[in-house]
C-alpha positions in Angstrom: 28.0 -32.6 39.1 27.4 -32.5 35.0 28.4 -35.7 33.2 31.8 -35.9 31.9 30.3 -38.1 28.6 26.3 -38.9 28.5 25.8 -41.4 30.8 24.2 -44.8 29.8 20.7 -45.6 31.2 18.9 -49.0 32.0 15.4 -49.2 33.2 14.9 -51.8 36.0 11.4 -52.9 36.5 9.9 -55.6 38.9 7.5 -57.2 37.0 4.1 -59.4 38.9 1.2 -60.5 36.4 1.8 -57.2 33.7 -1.2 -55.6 32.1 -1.9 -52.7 30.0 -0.4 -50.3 31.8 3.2 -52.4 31.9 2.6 -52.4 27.8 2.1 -48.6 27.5 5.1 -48.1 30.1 7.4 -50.1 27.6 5.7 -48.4 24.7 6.7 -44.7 26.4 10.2 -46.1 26.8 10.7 -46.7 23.2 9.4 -43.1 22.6 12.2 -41.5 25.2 14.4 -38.5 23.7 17.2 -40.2 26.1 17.9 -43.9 24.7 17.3 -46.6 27.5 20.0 -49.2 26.7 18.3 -51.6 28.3 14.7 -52.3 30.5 15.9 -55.1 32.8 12.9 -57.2 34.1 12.9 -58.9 36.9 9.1 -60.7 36.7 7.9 -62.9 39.4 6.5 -66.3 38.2 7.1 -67.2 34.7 3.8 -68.4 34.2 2.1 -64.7 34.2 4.6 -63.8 31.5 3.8 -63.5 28.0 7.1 -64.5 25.9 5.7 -63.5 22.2 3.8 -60.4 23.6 7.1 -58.2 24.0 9.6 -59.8 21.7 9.4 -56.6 19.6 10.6 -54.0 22.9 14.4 -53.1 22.1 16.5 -54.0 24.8 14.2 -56.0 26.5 16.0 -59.0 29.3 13.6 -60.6 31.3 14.7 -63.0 34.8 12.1 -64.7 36.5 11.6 -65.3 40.6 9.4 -66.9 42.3 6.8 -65.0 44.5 8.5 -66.5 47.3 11.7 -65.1 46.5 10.3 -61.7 45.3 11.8 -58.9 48.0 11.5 -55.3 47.2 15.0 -54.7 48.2 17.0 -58.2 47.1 15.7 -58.4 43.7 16.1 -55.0 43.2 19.7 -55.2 44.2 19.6 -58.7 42.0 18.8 -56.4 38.9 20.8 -53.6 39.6 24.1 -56.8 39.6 22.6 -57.3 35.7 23.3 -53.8 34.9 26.4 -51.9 34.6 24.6 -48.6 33.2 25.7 -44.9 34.8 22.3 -44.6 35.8 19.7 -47.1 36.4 16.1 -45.7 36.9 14.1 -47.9 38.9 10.0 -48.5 38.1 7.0 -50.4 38.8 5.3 -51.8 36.3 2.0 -50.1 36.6 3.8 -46.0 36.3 3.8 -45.0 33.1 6.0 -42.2 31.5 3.7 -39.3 31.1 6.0 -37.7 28.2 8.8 -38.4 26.4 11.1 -36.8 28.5 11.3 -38.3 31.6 14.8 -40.4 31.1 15.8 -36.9 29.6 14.6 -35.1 32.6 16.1 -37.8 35.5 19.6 -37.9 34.1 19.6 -34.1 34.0 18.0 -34.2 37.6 21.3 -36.0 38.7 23.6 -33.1 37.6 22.2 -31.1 40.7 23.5 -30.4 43.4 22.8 -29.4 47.1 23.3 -25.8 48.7 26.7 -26.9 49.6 27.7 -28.5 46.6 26.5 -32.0 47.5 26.3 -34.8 45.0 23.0 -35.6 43.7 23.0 -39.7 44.2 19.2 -40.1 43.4 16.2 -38.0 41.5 12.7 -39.6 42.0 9.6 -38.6 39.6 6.4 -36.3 40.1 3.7 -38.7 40.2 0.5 -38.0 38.5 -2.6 -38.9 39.2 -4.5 -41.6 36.5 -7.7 -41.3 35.1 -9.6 -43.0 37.3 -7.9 -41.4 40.4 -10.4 -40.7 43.1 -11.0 -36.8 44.6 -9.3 -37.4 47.8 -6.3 -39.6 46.5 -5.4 -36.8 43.4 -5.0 -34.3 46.2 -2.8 -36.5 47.7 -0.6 -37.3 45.0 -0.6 -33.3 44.4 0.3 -32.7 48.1 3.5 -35.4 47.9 4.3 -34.5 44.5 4.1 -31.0 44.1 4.6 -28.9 40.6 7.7 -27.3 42.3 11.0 -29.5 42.3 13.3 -29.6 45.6 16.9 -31.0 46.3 17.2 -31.9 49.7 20.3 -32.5 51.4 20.8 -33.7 55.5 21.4 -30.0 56.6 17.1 -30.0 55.7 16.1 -32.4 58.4 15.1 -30.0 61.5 13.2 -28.4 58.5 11.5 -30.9 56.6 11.4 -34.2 59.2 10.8 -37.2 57.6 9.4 -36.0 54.8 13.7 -35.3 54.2 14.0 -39.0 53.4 11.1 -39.5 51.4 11.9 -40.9 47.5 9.8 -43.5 45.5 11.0 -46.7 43.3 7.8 -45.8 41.5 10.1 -44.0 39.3 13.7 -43.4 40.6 16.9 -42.7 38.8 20.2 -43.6 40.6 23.8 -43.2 39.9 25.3 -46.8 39.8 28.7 -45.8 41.4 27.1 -44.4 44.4 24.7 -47.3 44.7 27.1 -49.6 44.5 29.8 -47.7 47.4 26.5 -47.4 48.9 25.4 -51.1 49.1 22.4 -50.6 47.6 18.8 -51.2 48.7 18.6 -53.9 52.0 18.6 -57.2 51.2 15.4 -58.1 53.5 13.0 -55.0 52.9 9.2 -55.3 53.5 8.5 -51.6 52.1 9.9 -48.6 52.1 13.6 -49.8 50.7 13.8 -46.3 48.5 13.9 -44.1 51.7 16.0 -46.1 53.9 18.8 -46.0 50.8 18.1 -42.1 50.8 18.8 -42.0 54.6 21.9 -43.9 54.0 23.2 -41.7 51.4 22.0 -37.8 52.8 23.5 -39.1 56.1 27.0 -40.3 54.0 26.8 -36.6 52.2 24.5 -36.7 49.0 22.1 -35.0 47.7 18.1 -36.3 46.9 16.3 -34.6 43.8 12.6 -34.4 43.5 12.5 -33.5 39.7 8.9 -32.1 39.4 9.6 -32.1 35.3 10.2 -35.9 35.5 6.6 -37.1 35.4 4.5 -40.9 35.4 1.1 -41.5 35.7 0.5 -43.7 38.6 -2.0 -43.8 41.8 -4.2 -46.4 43.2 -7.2 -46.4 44.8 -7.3 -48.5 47.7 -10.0 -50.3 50.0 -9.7 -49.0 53.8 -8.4 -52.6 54.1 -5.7 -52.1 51.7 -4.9 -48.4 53.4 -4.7 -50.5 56.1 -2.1 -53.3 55.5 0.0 -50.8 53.6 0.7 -48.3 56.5 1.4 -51.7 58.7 3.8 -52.5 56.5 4.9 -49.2 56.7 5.3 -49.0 60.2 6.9 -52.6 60.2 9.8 -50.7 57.8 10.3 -47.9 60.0 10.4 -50.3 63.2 13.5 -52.6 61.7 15.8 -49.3 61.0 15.7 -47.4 63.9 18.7 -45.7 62.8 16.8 -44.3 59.9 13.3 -43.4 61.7 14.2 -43.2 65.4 13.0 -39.5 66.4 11.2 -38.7 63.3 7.1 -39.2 63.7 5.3 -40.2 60.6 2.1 -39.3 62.3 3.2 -35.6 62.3 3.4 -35.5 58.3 0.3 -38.0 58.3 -1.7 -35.4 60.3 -0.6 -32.4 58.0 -2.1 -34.4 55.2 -5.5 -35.0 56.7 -5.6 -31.4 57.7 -5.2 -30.0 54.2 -7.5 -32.9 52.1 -9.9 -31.5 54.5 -9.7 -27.7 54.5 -9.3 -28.5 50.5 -12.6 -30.8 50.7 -14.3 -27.2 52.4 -13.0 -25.0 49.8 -13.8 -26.8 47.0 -17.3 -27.6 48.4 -16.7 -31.8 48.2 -18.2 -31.8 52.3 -19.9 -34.9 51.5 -15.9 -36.7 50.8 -15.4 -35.8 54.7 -16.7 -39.4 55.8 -14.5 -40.8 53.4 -11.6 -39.2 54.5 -12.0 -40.0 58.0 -12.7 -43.6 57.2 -9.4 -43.7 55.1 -7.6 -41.8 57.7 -8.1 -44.0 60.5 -7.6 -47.5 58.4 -4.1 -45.6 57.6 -3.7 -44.5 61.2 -4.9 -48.1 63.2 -2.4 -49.5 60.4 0.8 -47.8 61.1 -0.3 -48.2 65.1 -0.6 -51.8 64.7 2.1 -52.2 62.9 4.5 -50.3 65.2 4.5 -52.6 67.7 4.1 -55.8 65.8 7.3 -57.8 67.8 4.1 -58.0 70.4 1.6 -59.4 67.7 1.3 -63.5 67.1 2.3 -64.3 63.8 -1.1 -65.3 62.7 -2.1 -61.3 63.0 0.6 -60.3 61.5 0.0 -62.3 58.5 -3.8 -61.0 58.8 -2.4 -57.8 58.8 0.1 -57.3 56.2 0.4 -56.5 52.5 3.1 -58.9 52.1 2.7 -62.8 53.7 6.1 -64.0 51.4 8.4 -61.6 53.1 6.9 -63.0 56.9 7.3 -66.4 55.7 10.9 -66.0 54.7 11.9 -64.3 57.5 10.4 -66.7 59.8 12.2 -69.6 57.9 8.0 -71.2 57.0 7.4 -72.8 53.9 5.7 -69.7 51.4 
């Protein structure tokens, strides 16, 4: 649905301990062809944050949490309350804006709509891969974000599984009316708060856009440990919203990915990455196994296990 008037734009961004890559993302906002109104920070612990370093960002409003209060879906939602914005495009602080078009290119994104005319209530980035990207994890970010755009609707489920759900707060534009008839994100989220909100709203008649033209540069390469406690607390996401994931196997799209880093490995004669990718793999794998069936874990493996103590610690009532 085109925009009766162009629609204002803030830029949400939780912020913990920003570097050099949160200065070039604010740098690349100043530089959009779409204004940003405003970049709405919501930084955890005050201490990490440098007061005279970004006095000179226009529309800069920084909040402060505490990391024990930090939740990827409540401060989100916090943030989202400061802004009253058309469309509020959600980032982290380490994706950076790979042109100057990408608030262009999301607001346009949200104009689309589905095969049967449904609503486009969210349009998440292509995500590139940085320059010190490792082989196997650039062919990942190309196989998730591919150069060819999609708009995805409910009606694509029996088609695309879970993969039907799949957004990323990494870079994701929303329209504020929706979100808010929506509820937002859930108030308790350990991960994965982007795709239970695109659940919600396919399954209440929207439309998802994956805007391959809307481009960041962000990608990490992490330890099989940190493969590890990421897909627990994947799994641990999926677990508390049955109605979101019950039916839908992550390990069918998990082993689809695998498949083709590998034949691609063959092709492209990197054989020798093939340990890697096995030892990755199966850190990813024992991960989202363990963390399926944490209710049966003690707490003290738990906490050994995931990504994210302060969100244990809050919801069993401990001190963080």
């Amino acid at each position: 649905m085109r925009w009766q008037n162009p629609p204002e734009v803030d830029v949400l961004i939780p912020v913990y301990k920003p570097g050099k890559r949160f200065a070039r993302l604010l740098q690349m906002l100043q530089k959009q062809t779409y204004k940003v109104n405003r970049i709405i920070v919501m930084n955890t612990e005050k201490r990490y944050w440098n007061e005279d370093g970004y006095k000179a960002v226009r529309g800069l409003e920084v909040h402060h949490v505490s990391k024990a209060e930090f939740d990827h879906g409540a401060t989100r939602n916090t943030a989202a309350g400061y802004s009253g914005a058309d469309v509020m495009i959600f980032m982290t602080d380490d994706a950076v804006p790979y042109d100057k078009y990408l608030v262009e290119k999301l607001v346009k994104a949200l104009e689309q709509e589905g095969s049967q005319g449904q609503q486009a209530a969210m349009a998440y980035a292509r995500q590139l891969p940085d320059k010190d990207c490792r082989t196997i994890e650039r062919h990942t970010r190309a196989f998730n974000y591919p150069g060819k755009g999609a708009v995805k609707t409910l009606n694509d489920l029996p088609r695309l599984g879970i993969k039907t759900y799949f957004a990323s707060n990494v870079c994701c534009a929303y329209r504020r009316d929706i979100f808010v008839k929506n509820g937002g994100f859930a108030d308790s989220a350990i991960f994965n708060e982007d795709m239970v909100y695109a659940a919600g709203v396919l399954k209440a008649g929207y439309a998802v856009v994956y805007e391959a033209e809307a481009k960041v540069i962000h990608s990490h390469n992490l330890s099989p440990g940190g493969q590890f406690r990421r897909n627990f607390d994947l799994a641990v996401s999926q677990a508390e919203h049955p109605e979101v994931f019950s039916g839908l196997r992550s390990e069918g799209e998990g082993i689809r990915l695998v498949k083709d880093t590998a034949a691609w490995l063959l092709r492209t004669g990197r054989f020798w990455l093939l340990t890697s990718l096995i030892i990755s793999s199966g850190c990813k794998y024992m991960g989202y196994r363990t963390g399926k069936m944490y209710k049966k874990l003690p707490k003290a493996m738990i906490l050994r296990c995931t990504g994210n103590r302060e969100y244990w610690k809050r919801k069993w009532g401990m001190q963080a």
